[in-house]
C-alpha positions in Angstrom: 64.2 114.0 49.9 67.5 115.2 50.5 68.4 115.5 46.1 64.8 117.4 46.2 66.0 119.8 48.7 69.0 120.1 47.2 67.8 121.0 43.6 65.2 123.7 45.2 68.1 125.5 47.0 70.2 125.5 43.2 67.1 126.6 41.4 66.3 129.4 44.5 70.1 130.7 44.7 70.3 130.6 40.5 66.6 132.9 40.9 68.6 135.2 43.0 71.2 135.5 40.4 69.3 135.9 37.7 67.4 139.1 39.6 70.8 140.3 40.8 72.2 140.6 37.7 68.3 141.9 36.5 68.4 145.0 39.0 71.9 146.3 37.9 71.0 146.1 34.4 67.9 148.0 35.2 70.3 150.7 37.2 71.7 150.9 33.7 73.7 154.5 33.0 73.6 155.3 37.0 75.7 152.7 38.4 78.2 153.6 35.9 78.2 157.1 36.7 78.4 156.4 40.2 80.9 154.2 39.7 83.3 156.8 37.4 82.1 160.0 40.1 83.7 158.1 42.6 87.2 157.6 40.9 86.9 161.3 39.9 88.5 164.3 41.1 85.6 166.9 42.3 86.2 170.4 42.0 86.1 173.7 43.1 86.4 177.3 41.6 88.1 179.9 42.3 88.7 183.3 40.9 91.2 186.2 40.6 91.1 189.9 39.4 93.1 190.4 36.2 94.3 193.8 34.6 94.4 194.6 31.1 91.4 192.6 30.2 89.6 193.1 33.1 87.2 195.8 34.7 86.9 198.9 32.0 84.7 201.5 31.9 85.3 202.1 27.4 84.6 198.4 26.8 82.8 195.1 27.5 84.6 191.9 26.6 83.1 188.5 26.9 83.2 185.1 25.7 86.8 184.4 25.5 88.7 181.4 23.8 90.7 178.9 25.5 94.5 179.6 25.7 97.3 178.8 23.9 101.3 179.3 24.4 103.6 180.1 22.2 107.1 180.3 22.9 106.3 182.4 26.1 103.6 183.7 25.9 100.2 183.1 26.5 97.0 184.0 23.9 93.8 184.8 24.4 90.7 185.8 22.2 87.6 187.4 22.6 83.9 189.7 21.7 84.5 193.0 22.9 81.9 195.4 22.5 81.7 199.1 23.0 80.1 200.2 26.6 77.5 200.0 27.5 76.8 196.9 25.0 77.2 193.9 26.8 75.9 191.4 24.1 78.4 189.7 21.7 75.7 190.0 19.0 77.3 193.2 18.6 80.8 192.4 18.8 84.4 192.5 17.0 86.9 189.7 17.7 89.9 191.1 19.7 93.0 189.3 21.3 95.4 189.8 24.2 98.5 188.1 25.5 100.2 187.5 29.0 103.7 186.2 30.2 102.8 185.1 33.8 100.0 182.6 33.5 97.4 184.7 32.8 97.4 187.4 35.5 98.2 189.8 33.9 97.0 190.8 30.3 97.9 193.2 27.4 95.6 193.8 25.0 97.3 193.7 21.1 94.5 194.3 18.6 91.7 193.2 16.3 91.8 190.1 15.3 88.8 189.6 13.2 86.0 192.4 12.0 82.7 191.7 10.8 82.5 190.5 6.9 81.2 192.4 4.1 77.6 193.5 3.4 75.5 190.6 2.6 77.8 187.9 4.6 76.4 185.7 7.3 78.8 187.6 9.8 78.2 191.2 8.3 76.6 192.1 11.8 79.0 190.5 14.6 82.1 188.1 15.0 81.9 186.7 18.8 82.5 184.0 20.8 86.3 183.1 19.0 88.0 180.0 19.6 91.3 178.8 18.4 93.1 175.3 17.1 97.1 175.0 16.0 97.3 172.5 13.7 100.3 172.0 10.9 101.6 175.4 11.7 98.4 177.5 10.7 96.1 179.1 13.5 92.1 178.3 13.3 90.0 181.3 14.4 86.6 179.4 14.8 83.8 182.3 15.6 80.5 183.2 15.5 78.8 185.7 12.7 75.6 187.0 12.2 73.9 189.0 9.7 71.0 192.1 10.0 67.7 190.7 10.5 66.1 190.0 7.4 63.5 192.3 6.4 64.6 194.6 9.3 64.3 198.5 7.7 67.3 199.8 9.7 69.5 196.5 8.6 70.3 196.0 12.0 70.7 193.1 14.1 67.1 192.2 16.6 68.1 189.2 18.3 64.8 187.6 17.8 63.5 184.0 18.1 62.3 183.6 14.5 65.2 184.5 11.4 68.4 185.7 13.6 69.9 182.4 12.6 73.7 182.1 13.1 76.8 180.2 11.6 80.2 179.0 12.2 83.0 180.7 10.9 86.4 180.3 10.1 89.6 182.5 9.1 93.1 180.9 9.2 96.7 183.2 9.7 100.4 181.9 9.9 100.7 183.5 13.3 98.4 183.7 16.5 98.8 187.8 15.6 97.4 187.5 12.2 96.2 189.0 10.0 93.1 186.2 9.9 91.8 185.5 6.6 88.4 183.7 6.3 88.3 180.4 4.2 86.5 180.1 1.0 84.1 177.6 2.5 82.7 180.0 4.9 80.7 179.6 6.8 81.7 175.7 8.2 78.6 175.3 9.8 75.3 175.9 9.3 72.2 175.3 11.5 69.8 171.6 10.4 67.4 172.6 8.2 65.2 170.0 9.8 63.1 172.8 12.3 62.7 169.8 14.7 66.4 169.4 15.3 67.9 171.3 18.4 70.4 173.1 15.9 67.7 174.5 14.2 68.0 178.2 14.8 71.1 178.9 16.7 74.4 177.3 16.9 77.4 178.7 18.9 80.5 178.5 20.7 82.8 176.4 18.8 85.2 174.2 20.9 87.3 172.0 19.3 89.0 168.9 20.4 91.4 166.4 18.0 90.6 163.0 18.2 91.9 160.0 16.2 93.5 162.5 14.3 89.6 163.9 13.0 88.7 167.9 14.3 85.8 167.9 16.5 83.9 170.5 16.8 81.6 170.8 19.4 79.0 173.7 19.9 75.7 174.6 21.5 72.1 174.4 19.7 69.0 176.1 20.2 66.1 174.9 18.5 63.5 177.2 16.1 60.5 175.0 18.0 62.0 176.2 21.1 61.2 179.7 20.3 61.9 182.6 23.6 62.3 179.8 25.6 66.1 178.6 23.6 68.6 179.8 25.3 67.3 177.7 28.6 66.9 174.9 26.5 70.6 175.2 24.4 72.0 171.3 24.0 75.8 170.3 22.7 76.6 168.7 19.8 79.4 168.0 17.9 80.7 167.6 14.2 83.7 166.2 12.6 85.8 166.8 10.0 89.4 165.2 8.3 90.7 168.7 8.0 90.3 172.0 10.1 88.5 174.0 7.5 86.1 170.9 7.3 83.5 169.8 5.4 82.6 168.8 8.8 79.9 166.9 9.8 78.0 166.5 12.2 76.4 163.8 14.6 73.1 164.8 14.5 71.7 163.9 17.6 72.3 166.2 20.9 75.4 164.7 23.3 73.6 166.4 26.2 71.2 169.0 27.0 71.3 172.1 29.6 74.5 172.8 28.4 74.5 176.9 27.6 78.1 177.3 27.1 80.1 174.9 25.2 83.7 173.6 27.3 85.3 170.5 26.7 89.3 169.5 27.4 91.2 166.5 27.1 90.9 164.0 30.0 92.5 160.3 30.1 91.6 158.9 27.0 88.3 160.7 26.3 86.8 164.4 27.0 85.4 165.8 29.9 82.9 168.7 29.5 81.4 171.3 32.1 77.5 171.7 31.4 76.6 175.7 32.6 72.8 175.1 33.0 72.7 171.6 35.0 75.9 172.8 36.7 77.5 169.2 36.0 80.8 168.1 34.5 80.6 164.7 32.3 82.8 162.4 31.0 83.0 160.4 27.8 85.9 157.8 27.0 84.5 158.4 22.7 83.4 161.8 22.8 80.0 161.7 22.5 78.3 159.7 25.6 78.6 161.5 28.3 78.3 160.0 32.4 78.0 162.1 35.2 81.4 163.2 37.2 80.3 165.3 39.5 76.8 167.7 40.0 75.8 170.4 41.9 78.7 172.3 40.8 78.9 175.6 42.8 80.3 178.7 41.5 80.9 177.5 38.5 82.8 180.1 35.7 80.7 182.1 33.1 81.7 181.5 29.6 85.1 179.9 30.7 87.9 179.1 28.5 91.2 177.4 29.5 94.7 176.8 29.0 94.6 173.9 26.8 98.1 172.9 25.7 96.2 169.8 23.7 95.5 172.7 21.2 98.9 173.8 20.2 99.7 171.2 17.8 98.7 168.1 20.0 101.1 168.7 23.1 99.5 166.7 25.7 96.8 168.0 27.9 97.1 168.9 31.7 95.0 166.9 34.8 93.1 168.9 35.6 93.2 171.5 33.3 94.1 173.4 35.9 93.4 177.7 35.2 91.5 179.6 32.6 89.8 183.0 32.2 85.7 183.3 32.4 83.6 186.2 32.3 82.1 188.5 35.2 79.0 191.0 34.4 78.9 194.0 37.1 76.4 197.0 36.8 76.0 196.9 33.1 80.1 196.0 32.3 81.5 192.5 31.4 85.1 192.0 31.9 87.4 188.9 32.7 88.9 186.9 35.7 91.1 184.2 36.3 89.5 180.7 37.7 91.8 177.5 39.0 90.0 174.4 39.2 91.1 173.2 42.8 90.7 169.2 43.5 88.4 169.2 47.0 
Protein backbone atom coordinates (compact mmCIF):
# COMPACT_ATOMS: atom_id res chain seq x y z
CA UNK A 1 0.00 0.00 0.00
CA UNK A 2 2.61 2.22 1.06
CA UNK A 3 4.24 2.64 -3.04
CA UNK A 4 0.26 3.34 -3.79
CA UNK A 5 0.19 6.03 -1.32
CA UNK A 6 3.20 7.20 -2.29
CA UNK A 7 2.53 7.64 -6.07
CA UNK A 8 -1.05 9.39 -5.31
CA UNK A 9 0.71 12.08 -3.17
CA UNK A 10 3.45 12.64 -6.41
CA UNK A 11 0.66 12.65 -8.90
CA UNK A 12 -1.56 15.13 -6.21
CA UNK A 13 1.46 17.56 -5.49
CA UNK A 14 2.57 17.42 -9.51
CA UNK A 15 -1.66 18.45 -10.09
CA UNK A 16 -0.92 21.32 -7.86
CA UNK A 17 1.93 22.35 -9.86
CA UNK A 18 0.66 22.07 -12.90
CA UNK A 19 -2.47 24.53 -11.74
CA UNK A 20 0.06 26.76 -10.02
CA UNK A 21 1.87 27.47 -12.81
CA UNK A 22 -1.82 27.43 -14.86
CA UNK A 23 -3.28 30.50 -12.60
CA UNK A 24 -0.19 32.73 -13.19
CA UNK A 25 -0.26 32.24 -16.76
CA UNK A 26 -3.87 33.09 -16.68
CA UNK A 27 -2.87 36.41 -14.55
CA UNK A 28 -0.89 36.96 -17.70
CA UNK A 29 0.02 41.03 -18.38
CA UNK A 30 -1.15 41.76 -14.52
CA UNK A 31 1.36 40.06 -12.53
CA UNK A 32 3.92 41.59 -14.57
CA UNK A 33 2.74 44.94 -14.14
CA UNK A 34 2.35 44.42 -10.57
CA UNK A 35 5.46 43.18 -10.45
CA UNK A 36 7.37 46.36 -12.46
CA UNK A 37 4.67 49.08 -10.28
CA UNK A 38 6.23 47.80 -7.36
CA UNK A 39 10.00 48.43 -8.34
CA UNK A 40 8.78 51.76 -9.69
CA UNK A 41 9.17 55.18 -8.48
CA UNK A 42 5.42 56.79 -8.14
CA UNK A 43 4.97 60.26 -8.61
CA UNK A 44 3.62 63.40 -7.79
CA UNK A 45 3.17 66.84 -9.54
CA UNK A 46 3.77 69.88 -8.77
CA UNK A 47 3.65 73.25 -10.33
CA UNK A 48 5.17 76.75 -10.37
CA UNK A 49 4.13 80.22 -11.91
CA UNK A 50 6.50 81.20 -14.74
CA UNK A 51 6.97 84.85 -16.34
CA UNK A 52 7.51 85.55 -19.85
CA UNK A 53 5.52 82.60 -21.16
CA UNK A 54 3.05 82.66 -18.65
CA UNK A 55 -0.29 84.49 -17.75
CA UNK A 56 -0.95 87.22 -20.77
CA UNK A 57 -3.75 89.03 -21.56
CA UNK A 58 -2.50 89.66 -25.85
CA UNK A 59 -1.90 85.95 -26.24
CA UNK A 60 -2.67 82.28 -25.61
CA UNK A 61 0.20 79.76 -25.83
CA UNK A 62 -0.25 76.10 -25.57
CA UNK A 63 1.07 72.82 -26.40
CA UNK A 64 4.71 73.30 -25.82
CA UNK A 65 7.69 71.02 -26.94
CA UNK A 66 10.05 69.32 -24.65
CA UNK A 67 13.26 71.21 -23.75
CA UNK A 68 16.52 71.29 -24.91
CA UNK A 69 19.94 72.96 -23.71
CA UNK A 70 22.31 74.45 -25.52
CA UNK A 71 25.36 75.74 -24.22
CA UNK A 72 23.35 77.59 -21.37
CA UNK A 73 20.45 77.91 -22.24
CA UNK A 74 17.36 76.34 -22.25
CA UNK A 75 14.69 76.08 -25.45
CA UNK A 76 11.36 75.83 -25.67
CA UNK A 77 8.62 75.81 -28.49
CA UNK A 78 5.13 76.35 -28.81
CA UNK A 79 1.17 77.29 -30.63
CA UNK A 80 0.54 80.67 -29.64
CA UNK A 81 -2.57 82.10 -30.71
CA UNK A 82 -3.98 85.59 -30.57
CA UNK A 83 -6.51 86.20 -27.47
CA UNK A 84 -9.13 85.22 -27.04
CA UNK A 85 -8.25 82.02 -29.33
CA UNK A 86 -7.39 79.32 -27.22
CA UNK A 87 -7.22 76.49 -29.87
CA UNK A 88 -3.91 75.62 -31.59
CA UNK A 89 -5.98 74.92 -34.86
CA UNK A 90 -5.39 78.50 -35.24
CA UNK A 91 -1.85 78.81 -34.28
CA UNK A 92 1.78 80.01 -35.40
CA UNK A 93 4.84 78.16 -33.89
CA UNK A 94 6.72 80.47 -31.52
CA UNK A 95 9.84 79.74 -29.21
CA UNK A 96 11.36 81.13 -25.95
CA UNK A 97 14.47 80.46 -23.94
CA UNK A 98 15.51 80.57 -20.20
CA UNK A 99 18.87 80.42 -18.21
CA UNK A 100 17.68 79.20 -14.76
CA UNK A 101 15.88 75.98 -15.35
CA UNK A 102 12.97 77.10 -16.71
CA UNK A 103 11.57 79.74 -14.32
CA UNK A 104 11.93 82.28 -15.95
CA UNK A 105 11.22 82.73 -19.86
CA UNK A 106 11.96 85.19 -22.68
CA UNK A 107 10.11 84.98 -25.52
CA UNK A 108 12.62 85.30 -29.04
CA UNK A 109 10.30 84.98 -32.00
CA UNK A 110 8.47 82.98 -34.71
CA UNK A 111 9.69 80.05 -35.40
CA UNK A 112 7.56 78.56 -38.01
CA UNK A 113 4.32 80.26 -39.91
CA UNK A 114 1.77 78.55 -41.64
CA UNK A 115 2.68 77.25 -45.45
CA UNK A 116 1.49 78.59 -48.59
CA UNK A 117 -2.05 78.47 -50.00
CA UNK A 118 -2.91 75.03 -50.90
CA UNK A 119 -0.37 73.25 -48.33
CA UNK A 120 -1.55 70.82 -45.71
CA UNK A 121 -0.49 73.42 -43.00
CA UNK A 122 -1.82 76.59 -44.91
CA UNK A 123 -4.31 77.07 -41.88
CA UNK A 124 -2.09 76.40 -38.58
CA UNK A 125 1.35 75.09 -37.35
CA UNK A 126 0.86 73.81 -33.57
CA UNK A 127 1.81 71.48 -31.24
CA UNK A 128 6.00 71.72 -32.16
CA UNK A 129 8.37 69.32 -31.07
CA UNK A 130 12.05 69.18 -31.42
CA UNK A 131 15.04 66.46 -32.12
CA UNK A 132 19.10 67.36 -32.34
CA UNK A 133 20.55 65.07 -34.31
CA UNK A 134 24.03 65.45 -36.46
CA UNK A 135 24.02 69.11 -35.73
CA UNK A 136 20.67 70.08 -37.49
CA UNK A 137 17.50 70.91 -35.40
CA UNK A 138 14.06 68.88 -36.28
CA UNK A 139 10.92 71.11 -35.82
CA UNK A 140 8.28 68.24 -35.89
CA UNK A 141 4.65 70.08 -35.95
CA UNK A 142 1.31 69.89 -36.67
CA UNK A 143 -0.47 71.67 -40.00
CA UNK A 144 -3.79 71.92 -41.20
CA UNK A 145 -5.45 73.18 -44.17
CA UNK A 146 -9.07 75.26 -44.69
CA UNK A 147 -11.85 72.85 -44.68
CA UNK A 148 -12.53 71.65 -47.96
CA UNK A 149 -15.38 72.95 -49.62
CA UNK A 150 -15.69 75.54 -46.82
CA UNK A 151 -16.80 79.08 -48.82
CA UNK A 152 -14.80 81.42 -46.36
CA UNK A 153 -11.59 78.89 -46.74
CA UNK A 154 -11.33 78.74 -43.21
CA UNK A 155 -10.56 76.15 -40.80
CA UNK A 156 -14.16 74.28 -38.97
CA UNK A 157 -12.70 71.80 -36.85
CA UNK A 158 -15.16 69.16 -37.79
CA UNK A 159 -15.28 65.38 -37.49
CA UNK A 160 -15.56 64.58 -41.20
CA UNK A 161 -12.48 66.20 -43.75
CA UNK A 162 -10.31 68.46 -41.13
CA UNK A 163 -7.71 65.73 -41.53
CA UNK A 164 -4.21 66.63 -40.31
CA UNK A 165 -0.40 65.77 -40.98
CA UNK A 166 2.95 65.80 -39.60
CA UNK A 167 5.33 68.19 -40.56
CA UNK A 168 8.73 68.89 -40.61
CA UNK A 169 11.26 71.94 -41.17
CA UNK A 170 14.99 71.57 -40.29
CA UNK A 171 17.52 74.85 -39.35
CA UNK A 172 21.32 74.84 -38.37
CA UNK A 173 20.46 76.54 -35.04
CA UNK A 174 17.55 76.11 -32.37
CA UNK A 175 16.90 80.11 -33.60
CA UNK A 176 16.38 79.26 -37.14
CA UNK A 177 15.32 80.20 -39.67
CA UNK A 178 13.23 76.64 -40.07
CA UNK A 179 12.97 75.46 -43.50
CA UNK A 180 10.40 72.61 -44.30
CA UNK A 181 11.70 69.41 -46.03
CA UNK A 182 10.83 68.56 -49.52
CA UNK A 183 9.05 65.42 -48.29
CA UNK A 184 6.52 67.36 -46.39
CA UNK A 185 4.36 66.36 -44.86
CA UNK A 186 6.16 63.01 -42.98
CA UNK A 187 3.14 61.70 -41.92
CA UNK A 188 -0.09 61.20 -43.14
CA UNK A 189 -3.20 59.66 -41.54
CA UNK A 190 -4.13 55.44 -42.70
CA UNK A 191 -6.21 55.57 -45.44
CA UNK A 192 -7.73 52.44 -44.04
CA UNK A 193 -11.08 54.53 -42.21
CA UNK A 194 -11.07 51.60 -39.69
CA UNK A 195 -7.56 52.37 -38.38
CA UNK A 196 -7.44 54.71 -35.25
CA UNK A 197 -5.08 57.20 -37.36
CA UNK A 198 -7.73 57.57 -39.65
CA UNK A 199 -8.68 61.19 -39.28
CA UNK A 200 -6.46 62.93 -36.91
CA UNK A 201 -2.89 62.42 -35.97
CA UNK A 202 -0.87 64.75 -33.62
CA UNK A 203 1.65 65.63 -31.20
CA UNK A 204 4.82 64.24 -32.48
CA UNK A 205 7.31 63.02 -29.72
CA UNK A 206 10.25 61.55 -30.75
CA UNK A 207 12.52 59.16 -29.08
CA UNK A 208 15.97 57.51 -30.79
CA UNK A 209 16.25 54.00 -30.42
CA UNK A 210 18.74 51.49 -31.82
CA UNK A 211 19.95 54.33 -33.64
CA UNK A 212 16.15 54.47 -35.77
CA UNK A 213 13.82 58.01 -34.96
CA UNK A 214 10.65 57.11 -33.40
CA UNK A 215 8.04 58.95 -33.64
CA UNK A 216 5.21 58.62 -31.57
CA UNK A 217 1.90 60.55 -31.88
CA UNK A 218 -1.85 60.37 -31.01
CA UNK A 219 -4.74 59.03 -33.46
CA UNK A 220 -8.21 59.64 -33.68
CA UNK A 221 -10.23 57.59 -35.82
CA UNK A 222 -12.88 58.92 -38.84
CA UNK A 223 -15.30 55.89 -37.35
CA UNK A 224 -15.00 57.63 -34.12
CA UNK A 225 -16.54 60.65 -35.41
CA UNK A 226 -17.54 63.70 -32.29
CA UNK A 227 -16.71 61.19 -29.95
CA UNK A 228 -12.36 61.22 -31.12
CA UNK A 229 -10.83 63.23 -29.11
CA UNK A 230 -12.06 60.90 -25.96
CA UNK A 231 -11.14 58.04 -27.76
CA UNK A 232 -7.38 59.39 -29.14
CA UNK A 233 -4.73 56.17 -28.90
CA UNK A 234 -0.64 56.41 -29.42
CA UNK A 235 1.20 55.03 -31.95
CA UNK A 236 4.37 55.24 -33.26
CA UNK A 237 6.44 55.13 -36.56
CA UNK A 238 10.05 54.73 -37.44
CA UNK A 239 12.31 55.88 -39.62
CA UNK A 240 16.53 55.51 -40.53
CA UNK A 241 16.72 59.15 -40.82
CA UNK A 242 14.92 62.25 -39.13
CA UNK A 243 13.24 63.48 -42.23
CA UNK A 244 11.89 59.81 -42.61
CA UNK A 245 10.25 57.86 -44.87
CA UNK A 246 9.01 56.71 -41.55
CA UNK A 247 6.85 54.10 -41.02
CA UNK A 248 4.69 53.17 -39.00
CA UNK A 249 3.56 50.20 -36.69
CA UNK A 250 0.20 50.10 -37.50
CA UNK A 251 -1.50 48.90 -34.63
CA UNK A 252 -2.30 51.38 -31.52
CA UNK A 253 0.56 51.01 -28.46
CA UNK A 254 -2.29 52.08 -26.07
CA UNK A 255 -5.42 53.78 -26.00
CA UNK A 256 -6.84 56.84 -23.68
CA UNK A 257 -3.84 58.47 -24.37
CA UNK A 258 -4.91 62.32 -25.48
CA UNK A 259 -1.61 63.88 -25.28
CA UNK A 260 1.42 62.18 -26.53
CA UNK A 261 4.73 62.17 -23.75
CA UNK A 262 7.32 59.70 -23.73
CA UNK A 263 11.16 59.96 -22.16
CA UNK A 264 13.84 57.77 -21.88
CA UNK A 265 13.75 55.31 -18.88
CA UNK A 266 16.40 52.30 -18.18
CA UNK A 267 16.58 50.60 -21.21
CA UNK A 268 13.13 51.36 -22.68
CA UNK A 269 10.47 54.42 -22.61
CA UNK A 270 8.12 55.36 -20.15
CA UNK A 271 5.04 57.26 -21.25
CA UNK A 272 2.26 59.34 -19.28
CA UNK A 273 -1.32 58.50 -20.68
CA UNK A 274 -3.57 62.00 -20.11
CA UNK A 275 -7.06 60.26 -20.34
CA UNK A 276 -6.50 56.93 -18.11
CA UNK A 277 -4.27 59.12 -15.96
CA UNK A 278 -1.48 56.27 -16.03
CA UNK A 279 2.16 56.18 -16.73
CA UNK A 280 3.56 52.86 -18.66
CA UNK A 281 6.53 51.30 -19.27
CA UNK A 282 7.99 49.42 -22.25
CA UNK A 283 11.64 47.85 -22.21
CA UNK A 284 11.01 47.82 -26.74
CA UNK A 285 8.99 50.70 -27.14
CA UNK A 286 5.89 49.58 -28.02
CA UNK A 287 4.26 47.16 -25.13
CA UNK A 288 3.45 49.05 -22.64
CA UNK A 289 2.72 47.68 -18.55
CA UNK A 290 1.29 49.65 -16.04
CA UNK A 291 3.65 51.81 -13.56
CA UNK A 292 1.58 53.53 -11.70
CA UNK A 293 -2.47 54.65 -12.11
CA UNK A 294 -4.65 57.02 -10.64
CA UNK A 295 -2.32 59.61 -11.39
CA UNK A 296 -3.62 62.93 -9.63
CA UNK A 297 -2.94 66.26 -10.94
CA UNK A 298 -1.37 65.18 -13.65
CA UNK A 299 0.20 68.27 -16.27
CA UNK A 300 -1.87 69.35 -19.40
CA UNK A 301 0.01 69.00 -22.58
CA UNK A 302 3.44 68.66 -20.69
CA UNK A 303 6.70 68.65 -22.23
CA UNK A 304 10.12 68.13 -20.51
CA UNK A 305 13.65 68.70 -20.29
CA UNK A 306 14.88 65.87 -22.23
CA UNK A 307 18.71 65.99 -22.50
CA UNK A 308 18.24 62.37 -24.59
CA UNK A 309 17.20 64.86 -27.44
CA UNK A 310 20.30 66.96 -27.79
CA UNK A 311 22.37 64.61 -29.81
CA UNK A 312 21.86 61.46 -27.53
CA UNK A 313 23.25 62.83 -24.08
CA UNK A 314 21.87 60.49 -21.66
CA UNK A 315 18.48 60.96 -20.15
CA UNK A 316 17.70 62.01 -16.44
CA UNK A 317 15.72 59.55 -13.68
CA UNK A 318 13.16 60.78 -13.43
CA UNK A 319 12.92 63.29 -15.87
CA UNK A 320 12.69 65.44 -13.31
CA UNK A 321 10.85 69.29 -14.56
CA UNK A 322 9.08 70.45 -17.61
CA UNK A 323 6.59 73.07 -18.63
CA UNK A 324 2.58 72.07 -19.24
CA UNK A 325 -0.20 74.23 -19.96
CA UNK A 326 -2.86 75.93 -17.60
CA UNK A 327 -6.36 77.28 -19.25
CA UNK A 328 -7.97 80.22 -16.83
CA UNK A 329 -11.07 82.23 -17.93
CA UNK A 330 -10.74 81.98 -21.63
CA UNK A 331 -6.43 82.37 -21.52
CA UNK A 332 -3.87 79.50 -21.79
CA UNK A 333 -0.51 80.13 -20.55
CA UNK A 334 2.39 77.97 -19.13
CA UNK A 335 3.73 76.60 -15.68
CA UNK A 336 6.57 74.76 -14.46
CA UNK A 337 5.83 70.98 -13.07
CA UNK A 338 8.64 68.72 -11.10
CA UNK A 339 7.84 65.18 -11.02
CA UNK A 340 8.53 64.50 -7.18
CA UNK A 341 9.20 60.59 -6.16
CA UNK A 342 6.38 59.94 -3.17
Amino acid sequence: MKPILCAIAVLVISLMSLESCKSKEKQGLEAGEETLASASERVTFTYREITGIGKDSLYNRRDNSDIIKVGDTYYIWYSRMDSPITAGYWATIWYATSKDGGHTWEEQGMALDVGPDGAFDHSSVFTPNILVRNGKYYLYYTGVKPTPGNRDKVFENNSENDFTAIGLAVADSPDGPFKRVENNPVLKVSPNKEAFDSYRIDDASLMVIDGKIALYYKGRSLIDGEKGPGLTKMGVAYAERPEGPFVKHGEALQDKSHEVLVWRKGKGVATLASISKTLRYAEDGMHFSLLQDSLANIPKAPGLYRPHLENGNPEIEPPGWGVSMKVENRQAFFVRFEMIPD
